[in-house]
C-alpha positions in Angstrom: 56.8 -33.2 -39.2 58.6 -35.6 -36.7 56.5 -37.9 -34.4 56.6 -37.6 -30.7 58.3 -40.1 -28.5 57.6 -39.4 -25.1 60.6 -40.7 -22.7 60.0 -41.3 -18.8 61.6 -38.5 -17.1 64.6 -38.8 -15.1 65.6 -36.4 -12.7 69.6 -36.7 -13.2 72.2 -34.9 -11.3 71.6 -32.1 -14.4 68.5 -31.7 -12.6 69.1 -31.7 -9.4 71.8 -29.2 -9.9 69.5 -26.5 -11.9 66.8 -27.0 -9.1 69.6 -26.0 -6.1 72.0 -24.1 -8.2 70.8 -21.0 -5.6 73.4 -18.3 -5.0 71.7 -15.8 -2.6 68.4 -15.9 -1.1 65.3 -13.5 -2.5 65.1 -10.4 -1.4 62.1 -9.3 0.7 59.7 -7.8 -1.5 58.5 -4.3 -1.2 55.7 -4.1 0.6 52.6 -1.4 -0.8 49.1 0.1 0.1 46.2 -2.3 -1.8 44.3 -0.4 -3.7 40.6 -1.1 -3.5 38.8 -3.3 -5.6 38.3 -2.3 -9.3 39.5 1.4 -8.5 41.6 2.5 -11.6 43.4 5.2 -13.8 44.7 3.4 -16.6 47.7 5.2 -18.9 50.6 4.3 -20.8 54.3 5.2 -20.5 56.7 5.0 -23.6 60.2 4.7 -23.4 62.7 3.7 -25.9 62.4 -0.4 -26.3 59.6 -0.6 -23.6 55.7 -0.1 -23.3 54.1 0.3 -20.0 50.5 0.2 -18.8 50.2 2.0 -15.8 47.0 2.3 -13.1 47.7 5.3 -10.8 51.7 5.1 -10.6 51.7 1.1 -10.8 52.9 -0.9 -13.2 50.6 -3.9 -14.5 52.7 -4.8 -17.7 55.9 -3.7 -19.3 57.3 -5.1 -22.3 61.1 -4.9 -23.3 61.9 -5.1 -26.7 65.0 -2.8 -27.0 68.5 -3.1 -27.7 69.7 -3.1 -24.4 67.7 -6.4 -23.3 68.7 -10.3 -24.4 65.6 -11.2 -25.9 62.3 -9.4 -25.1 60.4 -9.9 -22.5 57.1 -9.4 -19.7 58.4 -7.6 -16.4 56.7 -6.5 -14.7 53.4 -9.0 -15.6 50.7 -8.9 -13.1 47.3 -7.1 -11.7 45.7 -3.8 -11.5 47.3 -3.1 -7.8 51.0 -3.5 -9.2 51.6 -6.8 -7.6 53.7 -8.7 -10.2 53.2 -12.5 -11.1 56.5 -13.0 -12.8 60.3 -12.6 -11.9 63.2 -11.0 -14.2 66.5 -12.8 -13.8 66.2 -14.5 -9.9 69.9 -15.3 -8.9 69.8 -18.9 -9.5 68.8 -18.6 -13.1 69.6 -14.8 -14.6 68.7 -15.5 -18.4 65.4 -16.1 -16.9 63.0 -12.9 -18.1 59.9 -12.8 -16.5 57.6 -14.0 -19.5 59.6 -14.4 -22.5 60.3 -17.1 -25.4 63.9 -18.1 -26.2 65.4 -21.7 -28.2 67.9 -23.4 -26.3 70.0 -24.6 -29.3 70.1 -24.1 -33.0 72.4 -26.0 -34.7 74.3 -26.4 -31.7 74.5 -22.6 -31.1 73.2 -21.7 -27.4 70.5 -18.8 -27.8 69.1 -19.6 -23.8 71.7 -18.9 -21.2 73.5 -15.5 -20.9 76.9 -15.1 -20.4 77.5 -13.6 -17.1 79.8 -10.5 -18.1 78.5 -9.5 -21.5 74.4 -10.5 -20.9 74.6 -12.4 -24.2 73.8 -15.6 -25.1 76.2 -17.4 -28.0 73.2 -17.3 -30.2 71.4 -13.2 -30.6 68.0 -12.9 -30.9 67.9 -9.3 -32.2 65.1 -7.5 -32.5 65.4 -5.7 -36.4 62.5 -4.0 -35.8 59.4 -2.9 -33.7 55.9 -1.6 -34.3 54.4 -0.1 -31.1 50.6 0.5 -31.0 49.4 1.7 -27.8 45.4 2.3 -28.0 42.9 4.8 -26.4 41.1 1.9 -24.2 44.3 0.5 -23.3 45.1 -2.2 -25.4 48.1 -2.5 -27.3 49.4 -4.2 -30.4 53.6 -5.2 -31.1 54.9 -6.5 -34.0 58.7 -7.6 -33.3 60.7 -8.9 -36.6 63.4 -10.9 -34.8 66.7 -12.4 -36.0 68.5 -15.3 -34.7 72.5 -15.7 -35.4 75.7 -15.4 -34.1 77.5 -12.3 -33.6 78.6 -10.7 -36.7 76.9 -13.3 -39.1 73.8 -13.5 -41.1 70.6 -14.3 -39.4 70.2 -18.4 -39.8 66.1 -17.9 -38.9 63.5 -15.3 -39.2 60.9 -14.6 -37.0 57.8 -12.3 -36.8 56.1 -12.1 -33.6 53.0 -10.4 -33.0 51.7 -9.7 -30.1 48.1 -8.0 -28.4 47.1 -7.2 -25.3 43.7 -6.7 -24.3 42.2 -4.1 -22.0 42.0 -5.7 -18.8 38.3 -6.3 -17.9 36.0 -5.3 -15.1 37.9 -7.8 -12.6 41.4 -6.7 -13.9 42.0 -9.5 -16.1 43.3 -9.7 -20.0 44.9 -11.3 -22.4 48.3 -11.4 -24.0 48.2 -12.9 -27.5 51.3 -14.3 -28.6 51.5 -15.8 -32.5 55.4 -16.5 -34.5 56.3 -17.5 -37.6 59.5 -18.7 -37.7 61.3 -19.2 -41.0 64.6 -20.9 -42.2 67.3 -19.1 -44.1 69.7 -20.7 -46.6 70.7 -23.8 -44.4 68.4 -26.8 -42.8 68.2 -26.0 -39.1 68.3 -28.5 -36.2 66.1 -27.2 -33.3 67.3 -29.1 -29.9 65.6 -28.5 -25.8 67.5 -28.6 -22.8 68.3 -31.9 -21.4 67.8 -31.2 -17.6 64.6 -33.7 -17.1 63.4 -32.7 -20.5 63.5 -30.4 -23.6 63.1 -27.4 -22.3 62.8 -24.4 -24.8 60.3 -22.0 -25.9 57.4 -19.5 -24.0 58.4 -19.6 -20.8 56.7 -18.2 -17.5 59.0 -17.8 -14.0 56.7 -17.1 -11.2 57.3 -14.2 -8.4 59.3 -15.2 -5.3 56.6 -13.3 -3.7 53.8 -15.6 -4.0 53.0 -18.9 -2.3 50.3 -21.3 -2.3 50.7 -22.8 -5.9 48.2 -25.1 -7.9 49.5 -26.0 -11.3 46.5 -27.6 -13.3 46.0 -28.4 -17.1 43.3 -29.2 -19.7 43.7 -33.0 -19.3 42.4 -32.6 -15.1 45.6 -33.2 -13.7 46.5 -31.0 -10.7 50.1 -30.7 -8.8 50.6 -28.7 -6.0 54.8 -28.4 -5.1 55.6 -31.8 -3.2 59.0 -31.7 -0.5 60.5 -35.0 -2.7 60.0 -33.7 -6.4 60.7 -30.3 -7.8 59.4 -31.3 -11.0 55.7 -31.3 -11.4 54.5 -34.9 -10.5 51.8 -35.3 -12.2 51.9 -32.5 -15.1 55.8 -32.2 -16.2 56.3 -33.8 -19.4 52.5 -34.3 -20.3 50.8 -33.4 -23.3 48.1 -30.3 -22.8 45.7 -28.2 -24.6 46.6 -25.5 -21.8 48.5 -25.1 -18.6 48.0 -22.5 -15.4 49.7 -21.7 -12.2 47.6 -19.9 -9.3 49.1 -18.8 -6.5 48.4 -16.4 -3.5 50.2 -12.8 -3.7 52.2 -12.9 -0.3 51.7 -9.2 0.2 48.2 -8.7 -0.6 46.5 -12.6 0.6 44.9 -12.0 -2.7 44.2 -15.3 -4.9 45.5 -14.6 -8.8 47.0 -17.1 -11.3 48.9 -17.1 -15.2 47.6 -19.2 -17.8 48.7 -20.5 -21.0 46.6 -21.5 -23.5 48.3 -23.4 -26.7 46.7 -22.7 -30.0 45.8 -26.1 -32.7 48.0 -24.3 -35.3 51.5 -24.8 -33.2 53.8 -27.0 -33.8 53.3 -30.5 -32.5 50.2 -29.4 -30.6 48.9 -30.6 -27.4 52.7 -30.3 -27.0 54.8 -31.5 -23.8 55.1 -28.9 -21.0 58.5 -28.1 -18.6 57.1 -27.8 -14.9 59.1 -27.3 -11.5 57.4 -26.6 -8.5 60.1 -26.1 -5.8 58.5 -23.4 -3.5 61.6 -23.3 -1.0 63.9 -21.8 -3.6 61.7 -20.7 -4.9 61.0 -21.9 -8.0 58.0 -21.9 -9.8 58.3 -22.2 -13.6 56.2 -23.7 -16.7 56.5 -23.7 -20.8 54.8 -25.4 -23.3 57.9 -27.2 -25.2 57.8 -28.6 -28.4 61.4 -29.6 -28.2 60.5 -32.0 -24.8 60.9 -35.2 -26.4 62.9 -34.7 -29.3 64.9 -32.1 -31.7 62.8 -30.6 -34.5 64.5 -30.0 -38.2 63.4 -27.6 -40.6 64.2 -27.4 -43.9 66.2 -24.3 -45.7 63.5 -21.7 -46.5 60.5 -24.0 -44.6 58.4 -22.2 -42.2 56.5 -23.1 -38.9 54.4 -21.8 -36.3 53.3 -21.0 -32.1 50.5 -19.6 -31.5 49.4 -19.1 -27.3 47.2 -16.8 -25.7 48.2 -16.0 -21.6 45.7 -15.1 -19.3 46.8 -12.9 -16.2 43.5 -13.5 -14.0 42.6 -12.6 -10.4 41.1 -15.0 -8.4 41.8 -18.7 -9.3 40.2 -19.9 -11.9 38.4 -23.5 -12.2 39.1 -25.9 -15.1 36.0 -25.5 -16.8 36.7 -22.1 -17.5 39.8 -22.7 -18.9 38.6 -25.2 -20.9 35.8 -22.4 -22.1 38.6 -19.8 -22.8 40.6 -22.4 -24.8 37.6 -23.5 -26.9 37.0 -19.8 -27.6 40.8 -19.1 -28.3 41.3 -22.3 -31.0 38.1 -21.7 -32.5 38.6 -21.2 -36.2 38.5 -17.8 -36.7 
């Protein structure tokens, strides 16, 4: 495995230009009744390429998965009353999905940005096949067998993802399990980030424009909150971290809830380098755990490697301690 060398960060005109490359301005949110604390009526809706937990007629979580979409993806991903913590393709960055994982660049092929007209990246990541569990006490279990390539050629990398969702808990809260195994077909493979004040590539999280009030904080005690000067997170962008989480306010409720990410010992080059912006005029609130920061990543034909996370959607913000519990209980061997 390749050593990390951590570079100082530069914000270069690449930067500045994905932080204001803003076409339109986001739309005013919808505005809903809030249902009263811990009331509930949990069921599922199943559509082809997408499972839904609903309470009442809300949407908490939706997964896409099917053929229509460029790589799957959370959207809506957020609390018992509907109000959604993530945003699906905001104007100044469409091949952003809500939660999702994409690379950047394998062996120089682009599998992150979406071409405008067709929704496709250079690089597919097709989905080959899907296993949908859906449970009785509302947790749910996907396995995804994903293929990357370019159109009409064989896959160059292999990847099964599983994925489980808990039940959310008495405050609303649960879990979304995320392990890959990625492996290499006939040909070494050069994995390469983005270069726009890092490597960006990997899980990703893009926060709802809805939301204010934003405290990103990680497992090493480092806090940023979004600073007029710096879209990139001063103190936490480009740092190495057990775990990462944003908290916010939800603009149309006042009510405190936050997204974590907790990274597993087993991933690749773990405590890896995290991607944070924290612009909140745009806005643009965004943060990935990304092995790719510092440097590319080869693997050898036929070699496999591994990520392994665990996202907490919580109410209420939560403190550093209990992170720090819920990561010791996560990476504990099992």
């Amino acid at each position: 495995m390749t050593s990390h060398r951590t570079r100082p960060v530069i914000v270069t005109l690449a930067v500045l230009l994905l932080i204001a490359a803003v076409v339109a301005p986001a739309a005013e949110p919808l505005r809903v009744p809030i249902l009263p604390a811990g009331e509930r009526k949990l069921s599922w809706q199943k559509e082809e390429g997408t499972l839904t937990l609903l309470n009442f007629s809300r949407v908490v979580w939706t997964l896409h998965y099917g053929s229509d979409v460029a790589k799957p993806y959370f959207d809506p991903l957020g609390l018992l009353d509907g109000v959604s913590l993530v945003w699906n393709s905001p104007a100044d960055h469409p091949w952003h999905h809500g939660l999702w994982f994409s690379w950047k660049s394998i062996n120089g092929v682009n599998y992150w940005e979406e071409d405008g007209k067709t929704g496709r990246s250079e690089g597919l990541t097709e989905v080959v096949s899907a296993q949908v569990s859906a449970a009785e006490d509302f947790s749910a279990r996907i396995q995804l067998n994903l293929a990357y390539h370019k159109p009409a050629e064989p896959a160059v990398l292999q990847e099964t993802r599983l994925i489980c969702v808990s039940a959310p808990d008495d405050q609303g809260g649960y879990a979304v399990d995320w392990r890959s195994t990625f492996k290499a077909g006939d040909h070494d493979l050069l994995f390469q980030g983005g270069t726009a004040g890092g490597g960006y590539a990997g899980l990703s999280a893009r926060m709802a424009s809805d939301t204010r009030d934003w405290r990103l904080i990680d497992g090493e005690g480092r806090e940023d909150v979004p600073v007029a000067a710096n879209a990139l997170a001063k103190n936490l962008h480009g740092q190495h971290a057990r775990w990462m989480d944003l908290s916010l306010v939800c603009s149309g409720s006042g009510q405190p809830a936050g997204l974590a990410i907790l990274e597993h010992p087993s991933s690749l080059r773990h405590p890896t380098q995290w991607h944070a912006v924290l612009e909140d005029k745009i806005p643009f609130g965004y943060f990935s755990p990304s092995p790719l920061w510092s440097e590319p990543y080869t693997v050898k034909a036929g070699q496999s490697f591994a990520l392994a996370y665990r996202i907490l959607v919580h109410p209420l913000r939560l403190t550093g301690v209990e992170l720090e519990r819920r990561w010791k209980e996560f990476s504990a061997p099992e």
